[in-house]
mmCIF file of the N, C-alpha and C atoms, coordinates in Angstrom:
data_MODEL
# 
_entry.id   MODEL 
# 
loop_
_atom_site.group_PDB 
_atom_site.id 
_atom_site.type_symbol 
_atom_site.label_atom_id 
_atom_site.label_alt_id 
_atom_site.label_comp_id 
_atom_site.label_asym_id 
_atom_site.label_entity_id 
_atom_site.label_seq_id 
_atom_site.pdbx_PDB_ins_code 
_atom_site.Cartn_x 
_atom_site.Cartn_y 
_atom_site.Cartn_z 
_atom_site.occupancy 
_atom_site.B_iso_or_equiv 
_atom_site.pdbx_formal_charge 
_atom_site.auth_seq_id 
_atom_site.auth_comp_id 
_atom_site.auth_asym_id 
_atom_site.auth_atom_id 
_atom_site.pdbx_PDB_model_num 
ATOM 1   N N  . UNK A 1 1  ? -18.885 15.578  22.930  1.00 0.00 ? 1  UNK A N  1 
ATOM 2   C CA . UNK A 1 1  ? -19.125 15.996  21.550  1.00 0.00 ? 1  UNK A CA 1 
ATOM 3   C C  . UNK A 1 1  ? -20.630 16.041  21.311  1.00 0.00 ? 1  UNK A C  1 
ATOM 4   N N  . UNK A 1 2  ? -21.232 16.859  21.051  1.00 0.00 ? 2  UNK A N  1 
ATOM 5   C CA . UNK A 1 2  ? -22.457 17.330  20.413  1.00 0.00 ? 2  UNK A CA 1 
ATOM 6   C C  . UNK A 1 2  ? -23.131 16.282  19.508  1.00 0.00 ? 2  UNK A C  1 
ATOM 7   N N  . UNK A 1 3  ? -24.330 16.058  19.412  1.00 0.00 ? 3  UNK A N  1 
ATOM 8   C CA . UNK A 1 3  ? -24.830 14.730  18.576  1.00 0.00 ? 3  UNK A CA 1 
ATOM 9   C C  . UNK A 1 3  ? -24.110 13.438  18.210  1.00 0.00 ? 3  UNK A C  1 
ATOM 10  N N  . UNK A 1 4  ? -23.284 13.213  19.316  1.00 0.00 ? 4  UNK A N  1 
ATOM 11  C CA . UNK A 1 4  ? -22.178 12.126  18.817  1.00 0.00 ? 4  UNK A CA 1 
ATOM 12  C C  . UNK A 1 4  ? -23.514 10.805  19.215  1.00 0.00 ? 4  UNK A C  1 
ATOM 13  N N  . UNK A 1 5  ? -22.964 9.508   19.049  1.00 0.00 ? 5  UNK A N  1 
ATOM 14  C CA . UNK A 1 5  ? -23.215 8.102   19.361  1.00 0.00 ? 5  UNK A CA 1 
ATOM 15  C C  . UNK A 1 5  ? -22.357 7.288   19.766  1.00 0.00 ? 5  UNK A C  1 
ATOM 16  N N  . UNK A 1 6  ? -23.020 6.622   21.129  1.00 0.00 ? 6  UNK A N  1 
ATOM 17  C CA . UNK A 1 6  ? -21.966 5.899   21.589  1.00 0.00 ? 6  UNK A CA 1 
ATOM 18  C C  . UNK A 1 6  ? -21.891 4.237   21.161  1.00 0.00 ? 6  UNK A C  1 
ATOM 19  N N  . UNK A 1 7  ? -21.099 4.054   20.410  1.00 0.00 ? 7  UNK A N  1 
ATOM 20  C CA . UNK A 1 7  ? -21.164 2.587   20.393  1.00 0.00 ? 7  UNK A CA 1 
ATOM 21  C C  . UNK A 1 7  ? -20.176 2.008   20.685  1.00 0.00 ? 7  UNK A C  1 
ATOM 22  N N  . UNK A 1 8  ? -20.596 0.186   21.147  1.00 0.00 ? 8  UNK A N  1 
ATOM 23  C CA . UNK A 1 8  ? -20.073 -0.586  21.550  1.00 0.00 ? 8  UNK A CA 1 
ATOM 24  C C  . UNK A 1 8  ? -19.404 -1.455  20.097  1.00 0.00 ? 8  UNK A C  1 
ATOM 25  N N  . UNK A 1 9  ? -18.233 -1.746  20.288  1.00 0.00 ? 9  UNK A N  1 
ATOM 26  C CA . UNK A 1 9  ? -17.517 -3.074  18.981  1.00 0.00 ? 9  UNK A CA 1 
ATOM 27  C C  . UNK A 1 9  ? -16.599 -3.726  19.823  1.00 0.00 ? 9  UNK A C  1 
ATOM 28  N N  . UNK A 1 10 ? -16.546 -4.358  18.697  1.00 0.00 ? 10 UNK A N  1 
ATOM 29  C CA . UNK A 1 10 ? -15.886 -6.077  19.146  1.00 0.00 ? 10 UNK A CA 1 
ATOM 30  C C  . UNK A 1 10 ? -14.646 -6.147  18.387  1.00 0.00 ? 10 UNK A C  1 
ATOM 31  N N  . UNK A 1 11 ? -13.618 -6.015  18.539  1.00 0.00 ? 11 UNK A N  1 
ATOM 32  C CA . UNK A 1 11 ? -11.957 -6.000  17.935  1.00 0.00 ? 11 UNK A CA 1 
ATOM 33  C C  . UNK A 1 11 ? -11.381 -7.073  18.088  1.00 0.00 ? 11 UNK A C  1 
ATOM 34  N N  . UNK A 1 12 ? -10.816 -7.746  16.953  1.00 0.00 ? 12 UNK A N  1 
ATOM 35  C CA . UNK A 1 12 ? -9.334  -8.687  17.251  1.00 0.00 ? 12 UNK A CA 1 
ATOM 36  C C  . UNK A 1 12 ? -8.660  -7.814  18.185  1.00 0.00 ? 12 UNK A C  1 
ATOM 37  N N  . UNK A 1 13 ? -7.295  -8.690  18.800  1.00 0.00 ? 13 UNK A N  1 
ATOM 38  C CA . UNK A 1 13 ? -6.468  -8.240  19.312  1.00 0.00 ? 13 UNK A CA 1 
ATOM 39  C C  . UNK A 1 13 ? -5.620  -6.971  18.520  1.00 0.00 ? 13 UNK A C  1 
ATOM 40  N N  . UNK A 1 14 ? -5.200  -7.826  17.561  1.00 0.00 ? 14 UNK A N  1 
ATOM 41  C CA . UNK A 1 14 ? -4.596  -7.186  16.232  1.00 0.00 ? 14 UNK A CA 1 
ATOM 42  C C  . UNK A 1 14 ? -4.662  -5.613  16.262  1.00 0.00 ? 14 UNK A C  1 
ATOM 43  N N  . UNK A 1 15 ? -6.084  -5.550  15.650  1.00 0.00 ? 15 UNK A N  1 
ATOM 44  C CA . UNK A 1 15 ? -7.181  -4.244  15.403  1.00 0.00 ? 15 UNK A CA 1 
ATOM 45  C C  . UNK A 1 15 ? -6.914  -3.202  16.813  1.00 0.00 ? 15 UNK A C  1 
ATOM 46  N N  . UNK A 1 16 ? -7.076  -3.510  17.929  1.00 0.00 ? 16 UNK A N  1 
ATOM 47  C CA . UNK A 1 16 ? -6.799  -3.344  19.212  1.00 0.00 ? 16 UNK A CA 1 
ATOM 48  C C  . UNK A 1 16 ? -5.381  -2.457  19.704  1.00 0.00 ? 16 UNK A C  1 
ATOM 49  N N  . UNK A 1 17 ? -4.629  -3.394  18.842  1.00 0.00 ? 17 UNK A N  1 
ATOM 50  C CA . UNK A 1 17 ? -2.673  -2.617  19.537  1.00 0.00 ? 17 UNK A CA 1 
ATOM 51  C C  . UNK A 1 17 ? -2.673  -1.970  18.369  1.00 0.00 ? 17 UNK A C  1 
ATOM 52  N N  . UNK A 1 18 ? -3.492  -2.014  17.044  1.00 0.00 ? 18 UNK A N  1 
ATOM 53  C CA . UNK A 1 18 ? -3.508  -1.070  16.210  1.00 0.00 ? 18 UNK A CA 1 
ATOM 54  C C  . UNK A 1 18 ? -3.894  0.290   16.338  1.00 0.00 ? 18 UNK A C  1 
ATOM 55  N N  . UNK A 1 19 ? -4.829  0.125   17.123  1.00 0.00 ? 19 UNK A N  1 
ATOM 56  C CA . UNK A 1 19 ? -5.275  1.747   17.534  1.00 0.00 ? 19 UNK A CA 1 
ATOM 57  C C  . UNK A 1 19 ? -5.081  2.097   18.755  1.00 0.00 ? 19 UNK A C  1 
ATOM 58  N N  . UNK A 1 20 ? -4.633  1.022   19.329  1.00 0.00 ? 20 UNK A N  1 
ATOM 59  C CA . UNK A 1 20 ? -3.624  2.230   20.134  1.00 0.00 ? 20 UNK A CA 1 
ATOM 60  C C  . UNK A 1 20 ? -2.256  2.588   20.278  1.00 0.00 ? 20 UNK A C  1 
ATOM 61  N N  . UNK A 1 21 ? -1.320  2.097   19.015  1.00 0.00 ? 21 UNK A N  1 
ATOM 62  C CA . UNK A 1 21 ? -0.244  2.276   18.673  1.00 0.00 ? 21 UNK A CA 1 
ATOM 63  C C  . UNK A 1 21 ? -0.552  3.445   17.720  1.00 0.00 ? 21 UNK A C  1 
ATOM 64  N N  . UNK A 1 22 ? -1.321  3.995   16.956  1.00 0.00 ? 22 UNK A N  1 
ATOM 65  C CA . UNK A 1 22 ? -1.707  4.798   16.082  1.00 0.00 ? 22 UNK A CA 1 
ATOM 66  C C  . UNK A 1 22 ? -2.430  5.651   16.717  1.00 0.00 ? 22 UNK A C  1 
ATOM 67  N N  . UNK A 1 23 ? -3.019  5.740   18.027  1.00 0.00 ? 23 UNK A N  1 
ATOM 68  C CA . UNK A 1 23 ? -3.563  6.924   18.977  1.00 0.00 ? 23 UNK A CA 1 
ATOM 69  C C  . UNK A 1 23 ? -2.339  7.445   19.501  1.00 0.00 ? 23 UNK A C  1 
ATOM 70  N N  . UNK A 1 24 ? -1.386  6.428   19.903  1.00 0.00 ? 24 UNK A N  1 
ATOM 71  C CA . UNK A 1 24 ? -0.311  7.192   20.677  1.00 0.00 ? 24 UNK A CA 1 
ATOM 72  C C  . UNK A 1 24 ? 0.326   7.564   19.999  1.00 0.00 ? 24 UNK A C  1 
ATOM 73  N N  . UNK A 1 25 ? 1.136   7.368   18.558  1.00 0.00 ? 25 UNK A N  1 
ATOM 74  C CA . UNK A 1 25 ? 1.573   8.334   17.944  1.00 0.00 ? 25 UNK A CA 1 
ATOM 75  C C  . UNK A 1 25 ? 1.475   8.980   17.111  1.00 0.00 ? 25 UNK A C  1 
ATOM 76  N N  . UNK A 1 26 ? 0.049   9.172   17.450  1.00 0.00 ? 26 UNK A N  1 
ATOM 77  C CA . UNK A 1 26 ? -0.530  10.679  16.673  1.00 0.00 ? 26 UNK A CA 1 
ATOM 78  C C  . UNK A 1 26 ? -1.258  11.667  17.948  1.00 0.00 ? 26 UNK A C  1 
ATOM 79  N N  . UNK A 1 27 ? -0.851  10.892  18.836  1.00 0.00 ? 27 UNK A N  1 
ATOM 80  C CA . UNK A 1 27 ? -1.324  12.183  20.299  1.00 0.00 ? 27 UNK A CA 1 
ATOM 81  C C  . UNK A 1 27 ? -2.713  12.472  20.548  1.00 0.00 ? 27 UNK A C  1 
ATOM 82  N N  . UNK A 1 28 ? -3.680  11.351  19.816  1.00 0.00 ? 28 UNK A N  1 
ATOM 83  C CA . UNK A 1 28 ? -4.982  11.536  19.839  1.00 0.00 ? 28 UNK A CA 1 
ATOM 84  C C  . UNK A 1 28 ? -5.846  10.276  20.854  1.00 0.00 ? 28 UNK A C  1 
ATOM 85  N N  . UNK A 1 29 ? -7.046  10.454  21.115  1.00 0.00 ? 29 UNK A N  1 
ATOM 86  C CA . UNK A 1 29 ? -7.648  9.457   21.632  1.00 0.00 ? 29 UNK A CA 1 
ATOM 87  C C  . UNK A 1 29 ? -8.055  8.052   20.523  1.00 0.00 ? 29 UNK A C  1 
ATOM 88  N N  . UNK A 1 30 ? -8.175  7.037   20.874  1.00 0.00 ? 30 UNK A N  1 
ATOM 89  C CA . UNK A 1 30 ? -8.862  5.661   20.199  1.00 0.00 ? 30 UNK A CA 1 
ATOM 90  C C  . UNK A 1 30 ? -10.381 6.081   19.418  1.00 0.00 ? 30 UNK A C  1 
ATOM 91  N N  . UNK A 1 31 ? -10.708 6.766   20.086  1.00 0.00 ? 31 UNK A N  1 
ATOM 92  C CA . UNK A 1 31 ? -12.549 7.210   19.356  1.00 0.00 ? 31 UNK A CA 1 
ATOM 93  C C  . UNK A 1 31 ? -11.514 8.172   18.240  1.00 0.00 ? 31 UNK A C  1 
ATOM 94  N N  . UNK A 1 32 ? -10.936 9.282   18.020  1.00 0.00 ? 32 UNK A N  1 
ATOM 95  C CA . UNK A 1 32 ? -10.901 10.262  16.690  1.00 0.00 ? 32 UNK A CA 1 
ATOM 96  C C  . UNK A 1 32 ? -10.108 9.263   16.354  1.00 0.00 ? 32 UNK A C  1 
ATOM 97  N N  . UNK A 1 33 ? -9.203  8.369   16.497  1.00 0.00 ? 33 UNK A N  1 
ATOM 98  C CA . UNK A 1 33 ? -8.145  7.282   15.513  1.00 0.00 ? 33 UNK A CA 1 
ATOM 99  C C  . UNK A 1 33 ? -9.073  6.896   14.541  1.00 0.00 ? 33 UNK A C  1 
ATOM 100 N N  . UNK A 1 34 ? -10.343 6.055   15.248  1.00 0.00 ? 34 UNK A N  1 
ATOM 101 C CA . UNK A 1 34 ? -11.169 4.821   14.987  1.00 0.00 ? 34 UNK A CA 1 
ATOM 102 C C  . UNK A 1 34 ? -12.024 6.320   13.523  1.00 0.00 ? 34 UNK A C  1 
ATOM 103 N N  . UNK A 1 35 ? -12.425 7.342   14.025  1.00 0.00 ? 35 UNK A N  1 
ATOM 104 C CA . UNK A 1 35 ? -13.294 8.571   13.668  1.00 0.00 ? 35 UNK A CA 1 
ATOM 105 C C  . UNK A 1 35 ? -12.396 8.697   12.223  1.00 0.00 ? 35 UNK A C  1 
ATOM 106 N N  . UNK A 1 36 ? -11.490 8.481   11.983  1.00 0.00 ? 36 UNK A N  1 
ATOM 107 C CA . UNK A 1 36 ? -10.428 8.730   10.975  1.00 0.00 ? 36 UNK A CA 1 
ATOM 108 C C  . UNK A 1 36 ? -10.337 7.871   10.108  1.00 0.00 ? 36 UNK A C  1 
ATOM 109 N N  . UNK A 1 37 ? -10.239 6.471   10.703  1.00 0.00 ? 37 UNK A N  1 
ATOM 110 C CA . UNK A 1 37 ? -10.342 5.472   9.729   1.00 0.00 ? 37 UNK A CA 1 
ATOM 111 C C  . UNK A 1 37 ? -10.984 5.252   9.268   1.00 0.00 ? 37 UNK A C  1 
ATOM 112 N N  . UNK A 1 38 ? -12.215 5.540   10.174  1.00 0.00 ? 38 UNK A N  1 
ATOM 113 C CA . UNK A 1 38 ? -13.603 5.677   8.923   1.00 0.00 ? 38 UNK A CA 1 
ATOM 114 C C  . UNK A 1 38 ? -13.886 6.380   7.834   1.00 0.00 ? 38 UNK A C  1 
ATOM 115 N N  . UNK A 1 39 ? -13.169 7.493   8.382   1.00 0.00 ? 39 UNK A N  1 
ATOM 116 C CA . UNK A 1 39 ? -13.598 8.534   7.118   1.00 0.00 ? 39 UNK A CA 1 
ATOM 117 C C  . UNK A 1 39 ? -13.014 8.049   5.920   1.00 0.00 ? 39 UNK A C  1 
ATOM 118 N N  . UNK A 1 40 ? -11.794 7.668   6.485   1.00 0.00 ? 40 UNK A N  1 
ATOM 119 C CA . UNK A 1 40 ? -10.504 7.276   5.147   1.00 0.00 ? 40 UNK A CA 1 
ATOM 120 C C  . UNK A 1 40 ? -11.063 6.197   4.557   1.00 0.00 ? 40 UNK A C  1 
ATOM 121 N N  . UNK A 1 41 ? -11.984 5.091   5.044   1.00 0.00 ? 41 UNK A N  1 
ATOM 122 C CA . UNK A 1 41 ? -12.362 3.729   4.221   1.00 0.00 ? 41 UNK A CA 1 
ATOM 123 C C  . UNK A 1 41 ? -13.904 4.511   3.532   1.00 0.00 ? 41 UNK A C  1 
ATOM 124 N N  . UNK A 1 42 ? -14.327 5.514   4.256   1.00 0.00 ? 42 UNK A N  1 
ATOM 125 C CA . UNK A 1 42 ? -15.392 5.901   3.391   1.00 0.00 ? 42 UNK A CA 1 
ATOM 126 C C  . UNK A 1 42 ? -14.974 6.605   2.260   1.00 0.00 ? 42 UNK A C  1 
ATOM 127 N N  . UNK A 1 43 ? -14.091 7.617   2.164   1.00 0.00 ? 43 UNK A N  1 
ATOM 128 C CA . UNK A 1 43 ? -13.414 7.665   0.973   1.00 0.00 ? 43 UNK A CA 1 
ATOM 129 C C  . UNK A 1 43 ? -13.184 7.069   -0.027  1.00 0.00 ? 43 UNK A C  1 
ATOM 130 N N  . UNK A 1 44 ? -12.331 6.003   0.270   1.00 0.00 ? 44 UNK A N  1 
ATOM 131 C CA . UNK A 1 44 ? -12.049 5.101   -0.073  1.00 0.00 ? 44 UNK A CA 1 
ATOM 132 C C  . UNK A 1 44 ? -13.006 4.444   -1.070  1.00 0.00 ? 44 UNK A C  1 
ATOM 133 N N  . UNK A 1 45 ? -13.831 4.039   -0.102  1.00 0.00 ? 45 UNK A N  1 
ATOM 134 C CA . UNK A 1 45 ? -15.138 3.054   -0.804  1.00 0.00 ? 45 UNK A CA 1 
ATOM 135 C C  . UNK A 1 45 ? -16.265 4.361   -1.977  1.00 0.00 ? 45 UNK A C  1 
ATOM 136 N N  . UNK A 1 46 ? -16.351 5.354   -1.684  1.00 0.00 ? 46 UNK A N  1 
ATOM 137 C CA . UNK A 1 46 ? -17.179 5.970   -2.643  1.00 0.00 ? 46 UNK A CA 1 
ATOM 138 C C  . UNK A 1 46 ? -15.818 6.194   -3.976  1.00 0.00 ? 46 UNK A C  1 
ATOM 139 N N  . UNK A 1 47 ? -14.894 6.396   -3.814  1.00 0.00 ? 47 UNK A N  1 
ATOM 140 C CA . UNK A 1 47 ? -13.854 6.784   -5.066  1.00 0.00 ? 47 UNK A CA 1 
ATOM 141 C C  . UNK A 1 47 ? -13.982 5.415   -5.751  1.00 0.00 ? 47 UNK A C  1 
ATOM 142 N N  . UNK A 1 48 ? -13.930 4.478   -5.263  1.00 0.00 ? 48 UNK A N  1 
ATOM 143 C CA . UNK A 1 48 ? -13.720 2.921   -5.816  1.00 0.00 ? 48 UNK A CA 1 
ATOM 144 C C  . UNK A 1 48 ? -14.800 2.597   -6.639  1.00 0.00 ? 48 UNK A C  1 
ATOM 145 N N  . UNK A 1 49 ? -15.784 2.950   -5.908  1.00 0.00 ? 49 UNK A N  1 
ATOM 146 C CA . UNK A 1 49 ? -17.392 2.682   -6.471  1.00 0.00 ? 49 UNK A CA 1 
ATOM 147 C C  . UNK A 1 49 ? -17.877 3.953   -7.826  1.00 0.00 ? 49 UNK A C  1 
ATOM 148 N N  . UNK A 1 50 ? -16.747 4.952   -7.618  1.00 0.00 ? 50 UNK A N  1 
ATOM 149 C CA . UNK A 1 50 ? -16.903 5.605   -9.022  1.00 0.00 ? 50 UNK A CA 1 
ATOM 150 C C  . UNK A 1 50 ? -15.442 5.648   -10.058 1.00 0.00 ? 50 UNK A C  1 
ATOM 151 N N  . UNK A 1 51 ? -14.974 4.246   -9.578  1.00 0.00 ? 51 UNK A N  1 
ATOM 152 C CA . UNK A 1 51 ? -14.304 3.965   -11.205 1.00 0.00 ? 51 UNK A CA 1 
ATOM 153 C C  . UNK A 1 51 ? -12.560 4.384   -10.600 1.00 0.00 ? 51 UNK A C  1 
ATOM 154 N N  . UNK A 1 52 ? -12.619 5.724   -9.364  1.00 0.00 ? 52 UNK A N  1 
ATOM 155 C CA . UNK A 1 52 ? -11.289 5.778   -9.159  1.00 0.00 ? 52 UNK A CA 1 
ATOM 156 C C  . UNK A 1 52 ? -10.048 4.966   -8.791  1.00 0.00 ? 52 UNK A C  1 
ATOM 157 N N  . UNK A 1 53 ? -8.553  4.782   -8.907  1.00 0.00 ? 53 UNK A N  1 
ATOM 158 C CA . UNK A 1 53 ? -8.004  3.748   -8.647  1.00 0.00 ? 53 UNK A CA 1 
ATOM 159 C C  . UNK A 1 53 ? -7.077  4.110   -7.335  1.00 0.00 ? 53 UNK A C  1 
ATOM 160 N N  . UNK A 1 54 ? -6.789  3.499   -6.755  1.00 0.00 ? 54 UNK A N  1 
ATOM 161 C CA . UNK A 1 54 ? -5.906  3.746   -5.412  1.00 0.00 ? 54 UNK A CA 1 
ATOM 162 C C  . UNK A 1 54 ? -4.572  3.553   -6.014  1.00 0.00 ? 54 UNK A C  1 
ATOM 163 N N  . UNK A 1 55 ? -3.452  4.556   -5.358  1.00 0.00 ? 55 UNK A N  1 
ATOM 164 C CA . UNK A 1 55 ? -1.951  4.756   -5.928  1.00 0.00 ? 55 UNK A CA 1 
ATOM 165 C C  . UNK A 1 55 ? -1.645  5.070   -4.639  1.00 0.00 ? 55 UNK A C  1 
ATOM 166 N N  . UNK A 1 56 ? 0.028   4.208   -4.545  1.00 0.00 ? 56 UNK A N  1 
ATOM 167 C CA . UNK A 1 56 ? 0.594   4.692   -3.335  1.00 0.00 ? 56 UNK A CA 1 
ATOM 168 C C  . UNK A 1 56 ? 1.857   5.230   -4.284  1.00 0.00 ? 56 UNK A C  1 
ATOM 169 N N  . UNK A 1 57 ? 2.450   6.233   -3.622  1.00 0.00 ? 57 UNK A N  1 
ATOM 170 C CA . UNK A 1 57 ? 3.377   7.003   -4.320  1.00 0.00 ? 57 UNK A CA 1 
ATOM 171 C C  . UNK A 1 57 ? 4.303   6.787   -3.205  1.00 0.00 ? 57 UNK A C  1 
ATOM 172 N N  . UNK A 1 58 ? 5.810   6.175   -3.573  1.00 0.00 ? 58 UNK A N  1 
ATOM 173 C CA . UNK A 1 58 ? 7.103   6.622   -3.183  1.00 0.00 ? 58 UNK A CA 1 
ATOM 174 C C  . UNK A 1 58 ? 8.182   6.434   -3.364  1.00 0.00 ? 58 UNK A C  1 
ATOM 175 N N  . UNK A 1 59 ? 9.194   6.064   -2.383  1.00 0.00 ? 59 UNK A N  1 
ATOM 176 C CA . UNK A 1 59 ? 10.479  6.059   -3.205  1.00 0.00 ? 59 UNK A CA 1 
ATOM 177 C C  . UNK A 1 59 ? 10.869  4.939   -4.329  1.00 0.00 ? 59 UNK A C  1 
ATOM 178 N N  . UNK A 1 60 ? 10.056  4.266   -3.994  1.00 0.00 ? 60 UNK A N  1 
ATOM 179 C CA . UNK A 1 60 ? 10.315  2.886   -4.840  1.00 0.00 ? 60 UNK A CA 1 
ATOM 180 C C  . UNK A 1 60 ? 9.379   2.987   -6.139  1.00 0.00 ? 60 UNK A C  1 
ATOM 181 N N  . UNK A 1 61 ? 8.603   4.260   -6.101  1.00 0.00 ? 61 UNK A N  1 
ATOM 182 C CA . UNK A 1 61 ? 7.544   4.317   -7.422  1.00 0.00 ? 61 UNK A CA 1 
ATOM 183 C C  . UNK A 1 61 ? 6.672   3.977   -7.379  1.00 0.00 ? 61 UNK A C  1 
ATOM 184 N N  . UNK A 1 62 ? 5.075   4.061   -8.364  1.00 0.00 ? 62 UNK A N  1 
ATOM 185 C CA . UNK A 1 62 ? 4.065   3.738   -7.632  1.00 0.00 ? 62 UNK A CA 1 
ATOM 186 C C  . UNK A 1 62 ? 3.707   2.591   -7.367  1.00 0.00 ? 62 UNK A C  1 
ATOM 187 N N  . UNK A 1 63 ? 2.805   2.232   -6.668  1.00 0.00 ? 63 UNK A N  1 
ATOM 188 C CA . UNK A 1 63 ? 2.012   0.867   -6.312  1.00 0.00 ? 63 UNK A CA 1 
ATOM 189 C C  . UNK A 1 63 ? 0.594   1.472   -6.670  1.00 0.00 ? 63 UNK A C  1 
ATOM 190 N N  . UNK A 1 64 ? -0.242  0.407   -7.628  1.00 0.00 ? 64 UNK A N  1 
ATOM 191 C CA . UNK A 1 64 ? -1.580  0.305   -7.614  1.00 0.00 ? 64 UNK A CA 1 
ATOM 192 C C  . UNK A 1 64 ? -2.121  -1.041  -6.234  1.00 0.00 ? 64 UNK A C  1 
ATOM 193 N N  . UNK A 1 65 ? -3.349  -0.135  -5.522  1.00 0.00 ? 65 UNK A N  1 
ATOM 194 C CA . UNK A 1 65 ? -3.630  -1.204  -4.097  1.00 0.00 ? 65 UNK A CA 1 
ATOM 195 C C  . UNK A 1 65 ? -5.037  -0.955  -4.526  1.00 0.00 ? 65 UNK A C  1 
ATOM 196 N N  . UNK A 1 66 ? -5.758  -2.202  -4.362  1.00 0.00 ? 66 UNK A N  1 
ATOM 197 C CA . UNK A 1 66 ? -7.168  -2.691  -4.766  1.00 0.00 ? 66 UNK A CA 1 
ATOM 198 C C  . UNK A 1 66 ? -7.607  -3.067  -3.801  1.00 0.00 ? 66 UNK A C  1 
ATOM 199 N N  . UNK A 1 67 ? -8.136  -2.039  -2.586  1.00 0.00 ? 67 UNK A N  1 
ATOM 200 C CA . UNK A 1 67 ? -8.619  -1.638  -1.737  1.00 0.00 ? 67 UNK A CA 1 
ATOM 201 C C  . UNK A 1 67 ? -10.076 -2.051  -1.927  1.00 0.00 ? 67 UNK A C  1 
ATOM 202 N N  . UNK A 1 68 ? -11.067 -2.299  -2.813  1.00 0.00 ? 68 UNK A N  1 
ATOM 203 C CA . UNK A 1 68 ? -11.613 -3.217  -2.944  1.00 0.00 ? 68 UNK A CA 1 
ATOM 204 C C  . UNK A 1 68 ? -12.048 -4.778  -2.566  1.00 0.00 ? 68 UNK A C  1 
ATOM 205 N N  . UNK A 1 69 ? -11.148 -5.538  -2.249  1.00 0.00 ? 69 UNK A N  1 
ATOM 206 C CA . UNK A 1 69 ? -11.578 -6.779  -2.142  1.00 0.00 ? 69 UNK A CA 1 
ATOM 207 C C  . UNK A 1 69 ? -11.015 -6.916  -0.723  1.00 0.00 ? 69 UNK A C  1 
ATOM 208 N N  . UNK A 1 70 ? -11.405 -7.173  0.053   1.00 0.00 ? 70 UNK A N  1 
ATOM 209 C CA . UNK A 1 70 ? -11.715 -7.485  1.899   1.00 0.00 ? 70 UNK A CA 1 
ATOM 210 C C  . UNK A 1 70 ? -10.177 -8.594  2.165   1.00 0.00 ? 70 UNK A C  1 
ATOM 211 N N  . UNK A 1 71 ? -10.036 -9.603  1.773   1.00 0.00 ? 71 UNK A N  1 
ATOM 212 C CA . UNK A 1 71 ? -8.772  -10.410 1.366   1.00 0.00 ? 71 UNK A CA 1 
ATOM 213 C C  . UNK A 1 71 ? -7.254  -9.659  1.166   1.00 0.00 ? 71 UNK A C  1 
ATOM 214 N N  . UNK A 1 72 ? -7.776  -9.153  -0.390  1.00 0.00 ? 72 UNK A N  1 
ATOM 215 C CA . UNK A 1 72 ? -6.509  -8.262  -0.766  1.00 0.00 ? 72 UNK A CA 1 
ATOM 216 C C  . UNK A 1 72 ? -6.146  -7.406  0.451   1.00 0.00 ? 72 UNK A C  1 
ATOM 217 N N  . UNK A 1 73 ? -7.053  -6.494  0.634   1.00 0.00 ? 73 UNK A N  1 
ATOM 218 C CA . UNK A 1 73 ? -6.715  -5.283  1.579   1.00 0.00 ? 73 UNK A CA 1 
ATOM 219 C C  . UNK A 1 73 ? -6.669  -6.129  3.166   1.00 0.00 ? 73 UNK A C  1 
ATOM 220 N N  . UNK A 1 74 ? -6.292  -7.026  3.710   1.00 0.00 ? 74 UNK A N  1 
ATOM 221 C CA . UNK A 1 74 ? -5.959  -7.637  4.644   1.00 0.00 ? 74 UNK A CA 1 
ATOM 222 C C  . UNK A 1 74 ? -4.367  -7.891  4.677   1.00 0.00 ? 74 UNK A C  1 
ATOM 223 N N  . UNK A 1 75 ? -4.307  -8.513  3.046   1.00 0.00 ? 75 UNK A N  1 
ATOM 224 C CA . UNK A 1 75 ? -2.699  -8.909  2.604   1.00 0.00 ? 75 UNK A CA 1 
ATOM 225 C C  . UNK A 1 75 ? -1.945  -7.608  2.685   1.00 0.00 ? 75 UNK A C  1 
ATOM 226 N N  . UNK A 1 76 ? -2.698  -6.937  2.391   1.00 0.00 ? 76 UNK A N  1 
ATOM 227 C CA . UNK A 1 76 ? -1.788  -5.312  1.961   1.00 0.00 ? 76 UNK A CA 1 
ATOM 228 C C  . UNK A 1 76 ? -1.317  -5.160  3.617   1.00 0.00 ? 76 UNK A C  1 
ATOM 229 N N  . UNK A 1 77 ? -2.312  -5.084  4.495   1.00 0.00 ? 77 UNK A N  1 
ATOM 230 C CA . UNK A 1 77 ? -2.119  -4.616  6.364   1.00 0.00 ? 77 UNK A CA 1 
ATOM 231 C C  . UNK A 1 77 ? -0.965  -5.660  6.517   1.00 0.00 ? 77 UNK A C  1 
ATOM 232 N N  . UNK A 1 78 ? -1.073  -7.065  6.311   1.00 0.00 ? 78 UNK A N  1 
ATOM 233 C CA . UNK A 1 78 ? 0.226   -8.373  7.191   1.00 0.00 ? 78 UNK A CA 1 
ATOM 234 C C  . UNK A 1 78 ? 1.294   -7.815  6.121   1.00 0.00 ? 78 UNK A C  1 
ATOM 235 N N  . UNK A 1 79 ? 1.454   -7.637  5.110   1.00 0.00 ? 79 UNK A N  1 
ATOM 236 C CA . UNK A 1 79 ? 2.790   -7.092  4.655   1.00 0.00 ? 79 UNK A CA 1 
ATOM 237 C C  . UNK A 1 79 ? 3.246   -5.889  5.077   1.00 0.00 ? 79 UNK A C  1 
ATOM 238 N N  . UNK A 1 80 ? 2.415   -4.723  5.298   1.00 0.00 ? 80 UNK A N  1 
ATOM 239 C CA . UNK A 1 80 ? 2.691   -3.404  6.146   1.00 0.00 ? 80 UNK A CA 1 
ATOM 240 C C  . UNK A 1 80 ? 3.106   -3.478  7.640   1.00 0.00 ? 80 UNK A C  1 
ATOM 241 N N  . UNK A 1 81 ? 3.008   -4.704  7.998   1.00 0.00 ? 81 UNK A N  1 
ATOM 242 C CA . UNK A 1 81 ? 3.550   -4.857  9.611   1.00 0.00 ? 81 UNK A CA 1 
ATOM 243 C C  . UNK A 1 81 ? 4.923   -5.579  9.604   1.00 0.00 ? 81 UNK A C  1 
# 
């Protein structure tokens, strides 16, 4: 890839079978998984920082998630597993 950067990180285990359970079934490599999640927490973090609120929409109706606080959004991942 063209002007890319290579860096080195340090993962829990956790974090680890996370992306590559989520590379393999989305048919992609660990670098665009990891390339994705970033984008999505950068999202994330500029909508938050201008007032927007996070909504999960589904069958059960919505959920407000306060993606915000490092804690919360940990609790939100151990209940999603």
């Amino acid at each position: 890839m063209p002007g890319s950067v290579r860096l080195s990180i340090n993962v829990n285990p956790e974090t680890a079978t996370a992306i590559r359970a989520i590379s393999l079934n989305r048919g992609e490599s660990a670098t665009e998984t990891v390339r994705r999640a970033v984008a999505v927490l950068d999202l994330v973090e500029r909508e938050t920082a201008a007032g927007t609120r996070v909504e999960l929409h589904g069958a059960a109706g919505v959920r407000v998630v306060d993606l915000t606080a490092p804690a919360l959004a940990e609790e939100e991942a151990s209940d999603a597993r």
